[in-house]
C-alpha positions as CSV (number, residue, x, y, z in Angstrom):
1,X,-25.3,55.5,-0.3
2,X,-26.8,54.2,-3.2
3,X,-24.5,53.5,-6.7
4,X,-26.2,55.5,-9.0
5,X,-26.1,58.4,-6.0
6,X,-22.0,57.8,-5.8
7,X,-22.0,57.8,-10.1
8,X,-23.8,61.2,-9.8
9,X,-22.5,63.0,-6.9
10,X,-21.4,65.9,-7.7
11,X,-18.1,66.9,-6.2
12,X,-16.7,63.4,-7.4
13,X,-14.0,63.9,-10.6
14,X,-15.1,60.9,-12.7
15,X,-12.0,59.6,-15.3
16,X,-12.8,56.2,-15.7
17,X,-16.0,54.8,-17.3
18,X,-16.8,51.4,-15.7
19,X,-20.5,49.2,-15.0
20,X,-20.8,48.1,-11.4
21,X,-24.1,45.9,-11.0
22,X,-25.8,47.0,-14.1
23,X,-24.6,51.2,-13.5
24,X,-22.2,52.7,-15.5
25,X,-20.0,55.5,-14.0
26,X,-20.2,58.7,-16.1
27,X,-15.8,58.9,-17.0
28,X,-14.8,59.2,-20.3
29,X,-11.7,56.4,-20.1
30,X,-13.0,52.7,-20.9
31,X,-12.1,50.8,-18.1
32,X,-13.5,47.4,-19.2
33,X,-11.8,47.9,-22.7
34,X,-8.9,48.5,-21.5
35,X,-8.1,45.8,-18.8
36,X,-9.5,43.9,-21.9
37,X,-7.3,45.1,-24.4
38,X,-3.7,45.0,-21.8
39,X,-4.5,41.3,-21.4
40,X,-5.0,41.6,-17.6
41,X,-5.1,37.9,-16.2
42,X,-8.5,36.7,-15.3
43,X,-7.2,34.7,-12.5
44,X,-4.9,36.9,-10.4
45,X,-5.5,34.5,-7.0
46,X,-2.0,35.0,-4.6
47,X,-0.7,37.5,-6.7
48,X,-0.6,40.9,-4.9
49,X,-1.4,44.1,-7.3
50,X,-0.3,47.6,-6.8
51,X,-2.6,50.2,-9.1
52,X,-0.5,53.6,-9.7
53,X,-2.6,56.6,-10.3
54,X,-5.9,54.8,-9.6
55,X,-8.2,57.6,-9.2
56,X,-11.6,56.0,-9.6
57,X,-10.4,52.8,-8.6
58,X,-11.7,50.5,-11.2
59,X,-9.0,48.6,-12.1
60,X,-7.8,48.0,-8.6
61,X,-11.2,46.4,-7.6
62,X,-11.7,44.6,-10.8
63,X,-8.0,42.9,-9.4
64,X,-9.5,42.3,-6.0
65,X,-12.5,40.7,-8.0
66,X,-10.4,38.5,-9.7
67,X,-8.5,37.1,-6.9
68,X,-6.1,39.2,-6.1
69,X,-5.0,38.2,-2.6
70,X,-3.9,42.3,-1.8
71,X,-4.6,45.2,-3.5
72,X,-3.3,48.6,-2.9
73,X,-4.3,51.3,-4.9
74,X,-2.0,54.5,-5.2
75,X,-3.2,58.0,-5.8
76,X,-1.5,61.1,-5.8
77,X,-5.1,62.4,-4.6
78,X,-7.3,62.2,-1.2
79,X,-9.7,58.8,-2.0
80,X,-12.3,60.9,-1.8
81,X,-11.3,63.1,-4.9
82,X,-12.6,60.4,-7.0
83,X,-15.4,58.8,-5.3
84,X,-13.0,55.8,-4.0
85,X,-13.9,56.2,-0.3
86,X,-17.2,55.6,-1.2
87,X,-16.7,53.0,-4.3
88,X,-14.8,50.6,-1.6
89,X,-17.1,51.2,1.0
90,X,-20.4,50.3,-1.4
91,X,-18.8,47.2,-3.0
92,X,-17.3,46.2,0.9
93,X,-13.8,46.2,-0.8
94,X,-10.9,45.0,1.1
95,X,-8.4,47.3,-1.3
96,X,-6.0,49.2,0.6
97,X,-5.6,53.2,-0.5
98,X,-2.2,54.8,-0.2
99,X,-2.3,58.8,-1.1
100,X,1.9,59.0,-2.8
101,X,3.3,60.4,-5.2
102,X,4.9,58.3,-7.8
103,X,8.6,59.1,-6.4
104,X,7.8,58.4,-3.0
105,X,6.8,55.1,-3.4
106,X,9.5,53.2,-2.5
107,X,9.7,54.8,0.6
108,X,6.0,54.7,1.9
109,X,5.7,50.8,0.6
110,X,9.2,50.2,3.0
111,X,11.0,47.8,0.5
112,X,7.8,45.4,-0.7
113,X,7.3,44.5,-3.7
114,X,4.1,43.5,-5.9
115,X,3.6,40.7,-8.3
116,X,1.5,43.0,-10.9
117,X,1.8,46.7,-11.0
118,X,-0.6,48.9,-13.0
119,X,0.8,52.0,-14.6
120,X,-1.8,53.5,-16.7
121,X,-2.8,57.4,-17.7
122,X,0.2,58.4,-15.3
123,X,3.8,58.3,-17.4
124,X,2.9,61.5,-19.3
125,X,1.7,63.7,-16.0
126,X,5.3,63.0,-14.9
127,X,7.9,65.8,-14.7
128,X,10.7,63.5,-14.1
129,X,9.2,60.2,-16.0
130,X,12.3,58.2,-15.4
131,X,12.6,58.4,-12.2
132,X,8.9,57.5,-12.0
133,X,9.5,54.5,-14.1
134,X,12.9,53.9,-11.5
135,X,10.7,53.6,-8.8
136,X,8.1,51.4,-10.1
137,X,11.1,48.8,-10.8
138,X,11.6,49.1,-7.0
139,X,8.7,47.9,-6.4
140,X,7.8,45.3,-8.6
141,X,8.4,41.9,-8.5
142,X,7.5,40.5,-11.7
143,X,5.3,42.1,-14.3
144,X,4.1,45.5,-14.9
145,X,1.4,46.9,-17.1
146,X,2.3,50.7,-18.6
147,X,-0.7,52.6,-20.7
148,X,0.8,56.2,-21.5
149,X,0.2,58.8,-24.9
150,X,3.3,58.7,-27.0
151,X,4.1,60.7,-29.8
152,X,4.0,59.5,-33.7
153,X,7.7,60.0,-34.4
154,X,9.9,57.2,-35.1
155,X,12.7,58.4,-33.9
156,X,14.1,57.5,-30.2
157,X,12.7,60.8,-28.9
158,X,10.5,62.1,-26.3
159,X,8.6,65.5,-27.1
160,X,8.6,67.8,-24.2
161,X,4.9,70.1,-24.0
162,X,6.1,73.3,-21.7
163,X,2.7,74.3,-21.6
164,X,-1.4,73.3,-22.5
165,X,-0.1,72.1,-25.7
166,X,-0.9,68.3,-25.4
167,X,-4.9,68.2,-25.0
168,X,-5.3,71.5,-23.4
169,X,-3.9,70.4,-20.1
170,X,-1.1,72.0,-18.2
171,X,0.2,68.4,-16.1
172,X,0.7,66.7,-19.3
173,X,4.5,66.7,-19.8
174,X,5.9,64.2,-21.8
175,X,5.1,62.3,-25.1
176,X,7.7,59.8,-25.5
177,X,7.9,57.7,-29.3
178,X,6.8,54.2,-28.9
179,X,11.0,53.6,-29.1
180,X,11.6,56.1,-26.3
181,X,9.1,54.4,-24.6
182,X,10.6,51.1,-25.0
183,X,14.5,52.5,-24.0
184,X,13.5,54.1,-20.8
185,X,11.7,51.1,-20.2
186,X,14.9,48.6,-20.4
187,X,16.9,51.4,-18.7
188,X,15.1,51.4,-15.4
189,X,15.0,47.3,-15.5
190,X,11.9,46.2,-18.0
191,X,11.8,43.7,-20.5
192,X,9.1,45.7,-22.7
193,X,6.5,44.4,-25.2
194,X,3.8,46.2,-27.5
195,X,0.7,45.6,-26.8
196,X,-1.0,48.0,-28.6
197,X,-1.3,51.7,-30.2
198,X,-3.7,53.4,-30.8
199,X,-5.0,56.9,-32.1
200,X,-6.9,58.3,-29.8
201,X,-7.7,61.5,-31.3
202,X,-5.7,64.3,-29.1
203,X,-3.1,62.1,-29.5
204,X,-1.4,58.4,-29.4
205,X,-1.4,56.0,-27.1
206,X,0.3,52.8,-26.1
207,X,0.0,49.7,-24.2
208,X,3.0,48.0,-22.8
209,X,3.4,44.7,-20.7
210,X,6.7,44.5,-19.1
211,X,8.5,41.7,-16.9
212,X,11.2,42.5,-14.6
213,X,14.7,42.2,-16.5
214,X,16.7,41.5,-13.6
215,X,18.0,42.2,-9.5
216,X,19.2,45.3,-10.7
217,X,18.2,47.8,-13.3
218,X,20.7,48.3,-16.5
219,X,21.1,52.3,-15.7
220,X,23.1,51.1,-12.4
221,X,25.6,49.5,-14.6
222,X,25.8,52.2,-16.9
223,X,26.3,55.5,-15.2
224,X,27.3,57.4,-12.0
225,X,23.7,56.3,-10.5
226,X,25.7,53.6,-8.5
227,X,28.0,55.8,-7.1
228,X,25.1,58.5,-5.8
229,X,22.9,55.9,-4.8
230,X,25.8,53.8,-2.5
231,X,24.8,50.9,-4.7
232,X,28.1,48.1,-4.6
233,X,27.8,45.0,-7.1
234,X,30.3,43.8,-9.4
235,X,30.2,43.6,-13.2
236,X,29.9,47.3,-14.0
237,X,30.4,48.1,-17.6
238,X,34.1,48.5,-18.4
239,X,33.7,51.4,-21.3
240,X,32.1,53.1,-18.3
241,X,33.8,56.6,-18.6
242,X,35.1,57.3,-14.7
């Protein structure tokens, strides 16, 4: 099948707006902008890269263009959803595609890990964001790159949209402050930094570029999360209330 047939087939939900061999897909997200703006590396050779929520799938092959020695891009939908089947198949792609949820990760990826994890457009379609952001620490290695609509308060505080309220759209959840952002970040095991913000018109949106804080993340120490999840270390925090 030819590109400009994939870009306008019509049962193909297009998010991302990316140019493959002169074509431009017809999403509304910019792709190139935005790997440009989260300082993406241009050299990615023996790093492997995990993409969460790629849907189209351009980020994950703009990885495997750079160097990436493995790629597998996660989607809570069928590849074909988004035109990835045929995307990888066109540009003869070696990127592997793993239909998960977010919170079953762990699991389905058995215990590996990935140099670079991609986390954008996702945080706010999550119920349950922490956990979400709980399992991308499992299975990162090193450095993770989160894009995500926050709210404008200043306070460390999350708004909660029960309904459409957030862009008209019944999965948005969440809207965390850029300092709620950065807490729930540290919590699940991040070492956070602002990228950027931005208004984007419905709402604002952030960039952060994480590294993994350490072998275990700071809400273990904190809580009874150690106890549920049979975790044994030693150095647990000693105002701990028990």
């Amino acid at each position: 099948m030819e590109l400009q047939d994939i870009f306008e087939h019509p049962d193909i939900r297009w998010h991302q707006r990316f140019t493959i061999d002169g074509v431009t897909s017809p999403g509304y997200h910019d792709m190139d902008l935005l790997i440009s703006t989260a300082q993406v590396p241009a050299d990615l050779s023996g790093l492997s890269v995990l993409d969460v929520g790629t849907t189209n799938g351009a980020a994950a092959f703009e990885c495997e263009k750079r160097g990436a020695k493995e790629v597998i891009a996660v989607d809570i939908c069928q590849p074909n959803i988004f035109g990835f089947d045929l995307l990888a198949k066109y540009l003869n792609s070696q990127v592997q595609f793993l239909q998960s949820s977010i919170y079953q990760l762990p699991q389905k990826l058995q215990g590996r890990k990935f140099d670079f994890v991609i986390f954008w457009g996702v945080l706010y379609h999550l119920r349950h964001p922490l956990l979400g952001l709980d399992a991308l620490a499992q299975v990162s290695n090193d450095q993770l790159t989160l894009e995500t609509v926050i709210s404008s308060d200043s306070n460390t505080s999350a708004t909660f949209f029960r309904g459409t309220e957030l862009g008209n759209d019944g999965s948005n959840w969440w809207a965390p402050s850029e300092s709620c952002l950065s807490q729930m970040l540290s919590s699940s095991g991040f070492t956070p930094r602002l990228i950027k913000r931005w208004d984007a018109g419905i709402s604002e949106r952030a960039i952060m570029n994480c590294t993994l804080a350490g072998e275990l993340p700071e809400y273990l120490y904190e809580g009874y999360d150690s106890e549920i999840l049979n975790v044994t270390f030693s150095g647990r925090n000693s105002k701990r209330i028990v």
